[in-house]
C-alpha positions as a printed Julia matrix, in Angstrom:
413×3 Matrix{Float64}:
 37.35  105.27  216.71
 39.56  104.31  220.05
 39.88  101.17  218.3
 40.85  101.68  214.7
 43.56  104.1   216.48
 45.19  101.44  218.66
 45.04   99.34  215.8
 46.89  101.75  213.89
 49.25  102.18  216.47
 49.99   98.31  216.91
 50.48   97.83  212.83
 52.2   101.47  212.91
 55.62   99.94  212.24
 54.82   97.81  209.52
 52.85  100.32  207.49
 55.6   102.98  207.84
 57.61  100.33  206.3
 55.81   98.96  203.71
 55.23  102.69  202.98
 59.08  103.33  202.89
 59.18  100.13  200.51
 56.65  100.97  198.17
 57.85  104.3   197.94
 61.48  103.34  197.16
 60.16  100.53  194.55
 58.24  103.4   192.92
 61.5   105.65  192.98
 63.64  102.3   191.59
 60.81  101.75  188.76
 60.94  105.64  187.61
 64.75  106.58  187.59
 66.18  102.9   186.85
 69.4   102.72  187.9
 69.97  106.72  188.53
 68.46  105.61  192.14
 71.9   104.02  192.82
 72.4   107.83  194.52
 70.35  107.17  197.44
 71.79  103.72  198.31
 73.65  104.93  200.96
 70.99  105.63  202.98
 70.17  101.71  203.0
 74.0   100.75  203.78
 74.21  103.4   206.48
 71.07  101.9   208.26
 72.54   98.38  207.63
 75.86   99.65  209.1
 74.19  100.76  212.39
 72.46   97.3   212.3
 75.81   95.54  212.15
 77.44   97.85  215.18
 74.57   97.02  217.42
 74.13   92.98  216.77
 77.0    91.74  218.57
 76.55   93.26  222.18
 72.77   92.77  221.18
 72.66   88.78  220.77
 75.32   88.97  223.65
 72.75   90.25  226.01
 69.44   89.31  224.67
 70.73   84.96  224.94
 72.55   85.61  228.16
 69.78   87.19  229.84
 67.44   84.85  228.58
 69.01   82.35  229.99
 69.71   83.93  233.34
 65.83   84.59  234.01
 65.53   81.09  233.66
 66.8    80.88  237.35
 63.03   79.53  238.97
 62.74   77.16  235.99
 65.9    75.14  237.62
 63.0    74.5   240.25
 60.47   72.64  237.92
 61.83   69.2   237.99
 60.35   66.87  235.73
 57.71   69.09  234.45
 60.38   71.63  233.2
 61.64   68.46  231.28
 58.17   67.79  230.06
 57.67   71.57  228.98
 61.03   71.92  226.76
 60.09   68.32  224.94
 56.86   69.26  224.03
 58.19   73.16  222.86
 60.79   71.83  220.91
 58.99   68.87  219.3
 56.11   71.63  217.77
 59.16   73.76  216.41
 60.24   70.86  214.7
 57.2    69.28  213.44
 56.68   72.71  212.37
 59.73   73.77  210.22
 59.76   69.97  209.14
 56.5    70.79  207.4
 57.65   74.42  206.1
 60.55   72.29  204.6
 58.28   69.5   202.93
 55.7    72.8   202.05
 59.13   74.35  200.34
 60.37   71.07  198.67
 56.86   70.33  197.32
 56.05   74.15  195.98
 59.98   75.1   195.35
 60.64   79.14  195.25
 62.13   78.91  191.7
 65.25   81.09  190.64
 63.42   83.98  189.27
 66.18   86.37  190.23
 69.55   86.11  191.47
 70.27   89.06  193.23
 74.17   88.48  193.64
 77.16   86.53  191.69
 79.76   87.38  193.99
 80.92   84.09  195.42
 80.11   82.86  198.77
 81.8    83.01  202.34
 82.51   79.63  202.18
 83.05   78.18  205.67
 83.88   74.47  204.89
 87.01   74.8   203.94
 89.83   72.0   205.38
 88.83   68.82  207.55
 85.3    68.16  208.95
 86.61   68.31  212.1
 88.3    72.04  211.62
 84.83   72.98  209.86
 82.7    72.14  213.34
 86.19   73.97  215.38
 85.63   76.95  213.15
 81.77   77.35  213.03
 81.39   76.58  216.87
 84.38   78.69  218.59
 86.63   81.29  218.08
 90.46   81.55  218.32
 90.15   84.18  220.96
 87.9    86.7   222.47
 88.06   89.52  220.1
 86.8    87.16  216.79
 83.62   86.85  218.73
 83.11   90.35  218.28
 82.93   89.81  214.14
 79.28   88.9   212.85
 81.02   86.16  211.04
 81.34   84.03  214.71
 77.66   84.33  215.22
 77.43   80.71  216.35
 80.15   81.31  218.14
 78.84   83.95  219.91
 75.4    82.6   220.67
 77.26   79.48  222.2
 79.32   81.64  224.62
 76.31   83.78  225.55
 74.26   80.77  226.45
 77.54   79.65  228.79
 77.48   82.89  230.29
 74.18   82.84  231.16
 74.39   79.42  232.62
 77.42   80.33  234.76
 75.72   83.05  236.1
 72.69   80.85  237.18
 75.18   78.69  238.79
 76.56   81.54  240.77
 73.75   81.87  243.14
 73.55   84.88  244.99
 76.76   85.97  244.23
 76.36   86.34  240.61
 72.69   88.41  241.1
 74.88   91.88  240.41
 76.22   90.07  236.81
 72.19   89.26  236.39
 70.88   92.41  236.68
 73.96   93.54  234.32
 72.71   91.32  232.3
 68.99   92.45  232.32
 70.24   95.91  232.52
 71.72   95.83  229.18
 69.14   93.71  227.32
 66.72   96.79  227.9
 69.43   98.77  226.8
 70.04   97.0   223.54
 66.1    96.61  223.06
 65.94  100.35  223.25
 68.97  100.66  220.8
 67.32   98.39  218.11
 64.16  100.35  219.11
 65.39  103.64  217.45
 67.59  101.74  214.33
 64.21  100.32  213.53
 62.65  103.69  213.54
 65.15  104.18  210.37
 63.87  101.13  208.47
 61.19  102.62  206.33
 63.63  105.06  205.17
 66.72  102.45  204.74
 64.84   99.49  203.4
 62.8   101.6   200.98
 66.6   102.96  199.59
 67.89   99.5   199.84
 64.59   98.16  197.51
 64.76  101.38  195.25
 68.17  100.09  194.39
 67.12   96.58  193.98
 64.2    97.33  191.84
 66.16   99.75  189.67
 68.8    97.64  188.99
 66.81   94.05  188.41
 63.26   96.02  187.38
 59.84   94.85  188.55
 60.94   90.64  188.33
 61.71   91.56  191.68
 58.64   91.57  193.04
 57.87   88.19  191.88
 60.32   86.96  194.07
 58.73   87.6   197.16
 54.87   87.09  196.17
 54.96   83.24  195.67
 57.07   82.52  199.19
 54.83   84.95  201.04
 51.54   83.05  199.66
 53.27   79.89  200.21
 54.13   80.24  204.07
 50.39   81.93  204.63
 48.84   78.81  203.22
 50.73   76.48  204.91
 50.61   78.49  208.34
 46.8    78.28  208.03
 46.9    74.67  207.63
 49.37   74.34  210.48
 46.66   76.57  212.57
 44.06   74.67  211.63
 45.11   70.96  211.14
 47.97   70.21  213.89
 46.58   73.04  216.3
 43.42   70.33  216.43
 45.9    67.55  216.21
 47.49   68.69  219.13
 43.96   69.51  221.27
 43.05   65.77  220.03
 45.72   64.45  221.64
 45.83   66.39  225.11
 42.04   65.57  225.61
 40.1    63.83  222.23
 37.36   65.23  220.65
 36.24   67.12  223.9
 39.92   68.58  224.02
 39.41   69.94  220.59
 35.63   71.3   221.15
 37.1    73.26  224.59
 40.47   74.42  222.82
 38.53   75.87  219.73
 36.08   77.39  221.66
 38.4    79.42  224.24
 40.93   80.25  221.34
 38.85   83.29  219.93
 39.92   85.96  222.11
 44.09   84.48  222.18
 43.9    84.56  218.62
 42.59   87.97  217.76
 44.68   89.64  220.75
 48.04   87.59  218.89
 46.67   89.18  215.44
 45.68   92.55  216.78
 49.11   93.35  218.96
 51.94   90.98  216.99
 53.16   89.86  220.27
 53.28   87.03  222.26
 53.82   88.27  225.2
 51.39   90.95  224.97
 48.85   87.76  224.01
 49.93   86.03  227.21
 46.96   87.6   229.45
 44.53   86.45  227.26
 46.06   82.93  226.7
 45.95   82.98  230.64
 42.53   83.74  230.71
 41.65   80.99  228.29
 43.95   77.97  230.12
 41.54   79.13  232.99
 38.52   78.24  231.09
 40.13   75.28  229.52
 40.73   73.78  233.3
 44.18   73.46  232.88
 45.88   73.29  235.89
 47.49   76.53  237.17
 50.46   75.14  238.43
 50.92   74.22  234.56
 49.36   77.32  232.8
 51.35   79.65  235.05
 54.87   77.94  234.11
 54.17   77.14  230.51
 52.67   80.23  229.36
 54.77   82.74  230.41
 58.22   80.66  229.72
 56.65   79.75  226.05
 55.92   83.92  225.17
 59.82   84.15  224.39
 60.76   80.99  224.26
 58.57   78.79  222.0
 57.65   79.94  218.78
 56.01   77.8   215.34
 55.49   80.51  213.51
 59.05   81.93  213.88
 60.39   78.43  212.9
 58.55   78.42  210.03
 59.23   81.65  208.99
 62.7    80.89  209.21
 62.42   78.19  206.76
 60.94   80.18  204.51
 63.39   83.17  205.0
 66.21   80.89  204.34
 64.63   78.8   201.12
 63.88   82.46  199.69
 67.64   83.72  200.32
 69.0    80.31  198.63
 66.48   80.76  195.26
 67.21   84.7   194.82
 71.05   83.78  195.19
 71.07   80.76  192.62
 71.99   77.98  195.57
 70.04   74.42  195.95
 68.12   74.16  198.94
 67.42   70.69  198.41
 70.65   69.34  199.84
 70.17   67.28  203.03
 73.03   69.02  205.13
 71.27   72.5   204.08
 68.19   70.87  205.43
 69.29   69.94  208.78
 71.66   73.2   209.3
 68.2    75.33  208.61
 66.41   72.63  211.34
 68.7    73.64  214.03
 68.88   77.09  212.96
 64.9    77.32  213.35
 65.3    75.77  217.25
 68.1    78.58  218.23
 65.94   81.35  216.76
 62.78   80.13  218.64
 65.16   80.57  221.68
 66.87   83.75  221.49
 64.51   85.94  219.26
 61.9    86.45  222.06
 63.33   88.89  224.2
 63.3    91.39  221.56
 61.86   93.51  219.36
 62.24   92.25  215.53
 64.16   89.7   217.43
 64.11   87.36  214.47
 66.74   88.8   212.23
 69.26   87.31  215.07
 68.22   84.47  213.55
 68.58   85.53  210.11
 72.26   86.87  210.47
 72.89   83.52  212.35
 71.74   81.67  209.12
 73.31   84.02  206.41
 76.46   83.54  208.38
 76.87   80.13  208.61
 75.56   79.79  205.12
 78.04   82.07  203.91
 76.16   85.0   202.35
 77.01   88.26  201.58
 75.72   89.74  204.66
 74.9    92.94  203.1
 73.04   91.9   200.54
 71.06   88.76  202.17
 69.98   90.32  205.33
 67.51   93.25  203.96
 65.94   90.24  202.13
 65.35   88.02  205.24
 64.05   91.78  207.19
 61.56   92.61  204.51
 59.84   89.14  204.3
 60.02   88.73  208.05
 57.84   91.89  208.41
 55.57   90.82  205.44
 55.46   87.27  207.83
 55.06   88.66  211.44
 51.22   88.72  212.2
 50.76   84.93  210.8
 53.95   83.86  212.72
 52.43   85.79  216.04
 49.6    84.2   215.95
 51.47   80.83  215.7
 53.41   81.16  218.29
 51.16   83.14  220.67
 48.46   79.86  220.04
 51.1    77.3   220.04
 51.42   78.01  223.91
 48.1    77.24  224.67
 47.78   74.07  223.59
 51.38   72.92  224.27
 49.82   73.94  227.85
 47.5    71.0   226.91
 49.1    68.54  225.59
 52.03   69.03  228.76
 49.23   68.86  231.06
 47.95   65.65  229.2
 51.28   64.27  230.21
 52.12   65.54  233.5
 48.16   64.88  234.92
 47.37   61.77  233.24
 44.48   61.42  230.31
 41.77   61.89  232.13
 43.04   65.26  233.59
 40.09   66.91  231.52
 37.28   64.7   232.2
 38.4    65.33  235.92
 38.39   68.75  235.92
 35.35   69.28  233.86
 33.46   67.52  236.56
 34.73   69.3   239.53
């Protein structure tokens, strides 16, 4: 009984919101477009959503990046640990995109015709000026100089590593007010069942039950291919850290990780567990103790991938092609910056998603409940992911840094 309630209380969130959303889809299918009367409920929750994401992305990337103070320490094994993180991110959204581009999410609704932001207006070179900086301080306060932003937060954050002890007051600032902002997107989100399920009452009233079509095939899509990214590269990887004895000792210490990432959705509430396992696994604990707890917020497969997928469903239910190689490689980098800042926070991954409607040139208002519903439809798959991926990037880095026999060794100490 203990356990079915904590179990409750872990998925609590994302039942009170598919709740909200069923209800309001019910409510949309009943009065048609008389719902349009409680739409404001879904643009005031969006509103307070918008108020809190610039001082939010402000503090969560600083922060981030400020806590990486001991990592300056690691040497040549912190240089090991980001190239294996980031190559998994991208081997993973590569083969969301290829997954995407094989099995396209068809046009089955276009949810807007209003005409895009477009950013690429003028020279190439005034394009890259515009998306990367602002003119002056106060445009980095608009949601429109995400990038922007993120860049300046990321600067801040390294100045204040390079500050030594005179810059520990800015840190704890810094720290300070990313607990404050977690707190703040805390309570919005304890709004979202009601304002999503007004935002989709309105969406089903107006376009009628097609709409639900256009999140079932993307949402079967990315839990396919997420399974065969568990299963096939997961191995892969164990292969190559330590051969077939690497993937027999990976497999069979990867119960418990993977049922604690699936039972909590979080990968740093997974990281005592993955611990645990690295212990069993004989991986070195100067390795397990870095890797494990710097990968919880800051490498993530599953996120990439689900960011893929977020963006290729955004581009089919607004009529664009998401075929187009630039597209491709913008959504790329966009997966690597979300697998960096969306860590530190709760529903941390809509940063990501504002970052991409942004730069894409969305309507914000319309794009970003989109991206919010499928990323909570997404989460446990993409927690597991990322919560796994740790464990045997722990692996394969200690395959590099120890030499190939750094299993054999151990298992006959």
């Amino acid at each position: 009984m203990k356990k079915r309630t904590s179990l409750f209380k872990t998925y609590s969130g994302i039942i009170w919101l598919l709740c909200g959303i069923t209800a309001g889809s019910i409510l949309g299918l009943v009065f048609g477009k008389d719902v349009e009367v409680i739409k404001p409920l879904g643009d005031i929750f969006l509103n307070l959503l918008f108020t809190a994401i610039i001082p939010l992305v402000f503090f969560t990337v600083a922060s981030s990046i400020a806590s990486l103070e001991k990592s300056e320490k690691l040497g040549k094994l912190f240089v090991v640990v980001i190239g294996v993180f980031l190559s998994t991110v991208l081997i993973s959204a590569i083969i969301m995109i290829v997954a995407v581009l094989l099995f396209p999410i068809h046009q089955d609704i276009i949810v807007s015709t209003i005409p895009l932001e477009s950013i690429h207006n003028g020279s190439g070179g005034s394009q890259i000026t515009q998306l990367l900086t602002a003119n002056d301080f106060y445009e980095l306060l608009s949601r429109k100089s995400m990038l922007a932003l993120i860049i300046f937060s990321f600067l801040i954050g390294f100045a204040s590593l390079r500050s030594a002890e005179k810059g520990a007051g800015f840190r704890i600032f810094l720290n300070s007010g990313n607990e404050v902002m977690k707190q703040l997107l805390h309570l919005i989100m304890k709004t979202a069942p009601v304002g999503l399920g007004a935002y989709f009452a309105y969406q089903v009233g107006i376009f009628g039950p097609q709409l639900f079509g256009a999140y079932t095939k993307p949402l079967g899509l990315y839990y396919a291919v997420c399974a065969f990214y568990f299963v096939v590269f997961f191995s892969l990887y164990a292969f190559l850290a330590g051969g077939k004895e690497g993937m027999k000792i990976f497999w069979s210490n990867n119960i418990t990780p993977a049922l604690t990432a699936i039972g909590t959705c979080s990968s740093i509430a997974t990281m005592p567990a993955n611990l645990e396992a690295a212990e069993k696994i004989k991986i070195p604990a100067h390795i397990s103790n870095i890797v494990i707890p710097l990968g919880a917020p800051l490498h993530k497969d599953g996120s990439s991938m689900s960011s893929i997928i977020k963006i290729a469903v955004i581009f089919a239910m607004f009529g664009k092609d998401f075929t187009d190689p630039t597209t491709l490689l913008m959504a790329i980098g966009i997966t690597v910056v979300v697998s960096v800042v969306e860590g530190g926070i709760p529903n941390g991954g809509y940063i990501g998603e504002i970052l991409a409607i942004t730069i894409y040139g969305f309507p914000m208002e319309q794009a970003l409940p989109i991206a919010m519903i499928l990323g909570t439809l997404v989460d446990p798959m993409a927690t597991l992911l990322n919560a796994n991926g740790d464990l045997v990037s722990a692996m394969m880095i200690t395959r590099i840094s120890e030499g190939k026999k750094w299993l054999s060794t151990t298992l006959t100490v």
